[in-house]
N, C-alpha and C positions, 0 to 999 in steps of 0.2 A: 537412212534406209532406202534401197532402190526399192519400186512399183517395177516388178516385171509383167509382163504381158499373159495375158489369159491364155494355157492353153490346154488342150482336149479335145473331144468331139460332142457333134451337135446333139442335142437329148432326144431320146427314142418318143417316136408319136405316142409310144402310154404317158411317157413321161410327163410329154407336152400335155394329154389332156388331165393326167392328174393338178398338172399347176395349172390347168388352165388358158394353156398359151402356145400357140403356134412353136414347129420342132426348131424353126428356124430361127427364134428367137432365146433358144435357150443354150447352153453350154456345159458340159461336166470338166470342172480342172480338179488336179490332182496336184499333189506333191508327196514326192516316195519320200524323205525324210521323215514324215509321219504317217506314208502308208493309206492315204484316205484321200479323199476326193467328193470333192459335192456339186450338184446342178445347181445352177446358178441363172439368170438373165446375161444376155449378153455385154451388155453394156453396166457391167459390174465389172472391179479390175482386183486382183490379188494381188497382196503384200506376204510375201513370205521373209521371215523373220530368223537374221543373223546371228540369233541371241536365242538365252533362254530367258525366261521370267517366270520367279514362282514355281520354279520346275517344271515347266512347262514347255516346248517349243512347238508351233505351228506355224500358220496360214491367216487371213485376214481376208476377208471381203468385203469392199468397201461400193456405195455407190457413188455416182458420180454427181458433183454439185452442177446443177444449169449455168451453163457460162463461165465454168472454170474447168483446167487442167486436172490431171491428174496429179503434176507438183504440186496444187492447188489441194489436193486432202479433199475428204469426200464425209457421206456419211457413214458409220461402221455397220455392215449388216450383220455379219456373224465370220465367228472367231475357229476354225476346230486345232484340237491341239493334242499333243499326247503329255496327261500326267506322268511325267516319269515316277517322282518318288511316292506313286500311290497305287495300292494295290488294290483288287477288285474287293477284297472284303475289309477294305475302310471306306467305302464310298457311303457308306449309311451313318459313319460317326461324321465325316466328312458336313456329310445334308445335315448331319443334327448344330454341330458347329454354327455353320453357318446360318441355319434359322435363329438359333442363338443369338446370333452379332447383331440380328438383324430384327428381333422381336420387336423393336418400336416401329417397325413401319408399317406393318409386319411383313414378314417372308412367308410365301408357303410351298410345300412339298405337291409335285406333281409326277404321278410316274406319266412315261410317256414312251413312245417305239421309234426306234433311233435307225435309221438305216434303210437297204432293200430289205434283209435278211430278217425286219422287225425284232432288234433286239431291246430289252428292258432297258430305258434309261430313267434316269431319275434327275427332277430338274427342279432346282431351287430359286427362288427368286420374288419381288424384283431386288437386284443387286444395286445399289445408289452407285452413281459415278456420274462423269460428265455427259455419257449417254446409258442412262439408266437397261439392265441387260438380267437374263438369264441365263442361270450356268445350269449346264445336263453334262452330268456323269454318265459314262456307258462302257460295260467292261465286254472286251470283245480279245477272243486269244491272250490272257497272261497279261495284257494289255488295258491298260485305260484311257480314256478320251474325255477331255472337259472341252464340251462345246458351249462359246458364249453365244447366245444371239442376243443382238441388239434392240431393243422397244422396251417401252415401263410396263409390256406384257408380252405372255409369250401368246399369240394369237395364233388364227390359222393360218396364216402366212409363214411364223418362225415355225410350226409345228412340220411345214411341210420342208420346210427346208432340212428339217433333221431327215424326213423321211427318205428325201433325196440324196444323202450323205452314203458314202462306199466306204470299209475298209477291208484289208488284208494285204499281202505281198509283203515281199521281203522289209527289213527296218534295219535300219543304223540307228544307232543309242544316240544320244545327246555327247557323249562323252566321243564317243566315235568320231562326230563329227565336228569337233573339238570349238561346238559353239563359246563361246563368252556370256556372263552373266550379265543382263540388263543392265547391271549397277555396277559392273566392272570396272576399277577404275580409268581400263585402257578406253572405255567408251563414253565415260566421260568429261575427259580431263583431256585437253592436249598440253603433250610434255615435250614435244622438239620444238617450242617458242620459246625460249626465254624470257624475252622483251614483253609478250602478249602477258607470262606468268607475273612477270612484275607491273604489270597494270594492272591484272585483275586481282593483285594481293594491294597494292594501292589506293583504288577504287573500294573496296572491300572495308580496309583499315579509315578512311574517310567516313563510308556509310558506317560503323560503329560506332564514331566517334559522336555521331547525332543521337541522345537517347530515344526520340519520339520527332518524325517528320511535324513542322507547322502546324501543316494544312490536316493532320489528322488529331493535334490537341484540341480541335474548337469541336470536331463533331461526336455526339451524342455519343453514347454506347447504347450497343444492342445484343441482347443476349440471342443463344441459340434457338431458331425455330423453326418448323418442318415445309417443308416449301409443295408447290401444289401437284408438281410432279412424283411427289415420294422421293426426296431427297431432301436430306438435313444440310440448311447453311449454320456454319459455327459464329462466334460469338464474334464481334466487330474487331476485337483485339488480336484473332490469331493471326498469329502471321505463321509461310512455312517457306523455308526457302528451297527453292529451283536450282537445277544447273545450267544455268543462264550462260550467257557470254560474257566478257566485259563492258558492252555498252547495252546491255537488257536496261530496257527501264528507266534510263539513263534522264529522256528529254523530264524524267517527272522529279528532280532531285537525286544525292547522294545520299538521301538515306534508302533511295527506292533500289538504285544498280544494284541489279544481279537478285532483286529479290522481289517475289509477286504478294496479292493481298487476297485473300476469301473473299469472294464476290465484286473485285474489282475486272475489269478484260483482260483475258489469259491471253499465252503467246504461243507461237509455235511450239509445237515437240513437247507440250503439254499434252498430248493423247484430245485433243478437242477442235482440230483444225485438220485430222489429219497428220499430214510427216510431209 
């Protein structure tokens, strides 16, 4: 996925003192594919996304890590996106779901005002993942928007960020724009290697062939337990596999290529480093 360049204009002096911060330090980007636009810090950079996920397709804001690149992947701050397949009145079965999935850690319901225009949104959270997030629903024109932001809370930091969020103007469908789904197989598989496809069915047939790596029959088992950030690590046994390359994982054994471990170091394009 390319990191394109931030662009917009610079945020209006209320704006700045609403966040707090010099006009010159601030930025509003947009993307018309979903119609919406948020103030930002300048030195934050957008990933807008080729794809859809979940029905979903948007924008990304990421910040930037100290002494790395943007190749380099950043932190995620917040996500906005347009629910395609959801409509404004399932957004509440939507939150109850979702508190559902989520009842061990627990999830809670927050309304909250999304936009300039202060419209009702509804935010659920904290969501587990590799950067623990809250997701807000907000129905605007026929329209829905799940914005993630990113922290194990939504503070007054992510709250302002919703605030600072725009939508309207014209929209192109998902279908329109004839994204591909996350999990498509054109994205990811490559199919014009042949040579490459016979290594990694090689490679592949090798690591099966090993019921259980060595170095993981000596160590203990552990069952699942809640970790301090409000996120659940699973049991020592699971394993789930990736779409690695051929040589993922490789220098750790043949039983490892092409497959990662719960709670061992994850790898790129894992959603945790960045893209």
């Amino acid at each position: 996925m390319s990191v394109l360049s931030t662009t917009g204009k610079l945020a209006s002096p209320a704006q700045a003192a609403q966040s707090n911060a010099a006009p010159e330090s601030l930025i509003r980007s947009s993307d018309a594919n979903v119609a919406a636009s948020i103030v930002h810090p300048k030195e934050w950079f957008v990933q807008r996304e080729p794809y859809t996920f979940n029905e979903t397709h948007g924008f990304t804001l990421w910040k930037p890590v100290s002494n790395s690149s943007r190749d380099h992947g950043g932190i995620p701050a917040v996500r906005v996106a347009l629910a395609n397949g959801l409509q404004a009145g399932e957004i509440e079965a939507t939150v109850r779901s979702r508190l559902a999935t989520y009842s061990r850690i627990p999830a809670t319901r927050e309304e909250v005002r999304v936009g300039r225009r202060g419209l009702k949104g509804v935010a659920v959270g904290p969501i587990p993942g590799s950067t623990p997030s809250t997701e807000v629903y907000v129905a605007m024109d026929k329209r829905v928007y799940q914005i993630t932001v990113y922290g194990e809370t939504l503070d007054a930091k992510g709250k302002r960020l919703l605030r600072d969020a725009d939508f309207g103007g014209s929209l192109q469908t998902a279908r329109s724009l004839e994204l591909p789904d996350a999990n498509a197989p054109e994205l990811l598989y490559a199919t014009d290697d042949p040579q490459l496809a016979e290594q990694e069915r090689s490679v592949k047939a090798e690591a099966r062939s090993q019921e259980v790596a060595p170095e993981l029959s000596t160590q203990a088992y552990t069952g699942e337990f809640q970790l301090a950030e409000g996120c659940w690590r699973p049991d020592s046994s699971y394993f789930f596999q990736t779409q690695h390359g051929t040589y993922a994982n490789k220098r750790w054994g043949a039983a490892y290529t092409g497959w990662t471990i719960v709670g061992r170091p994850n790898y790129w394009s894992q959603y945790t480093h960045g893209n």
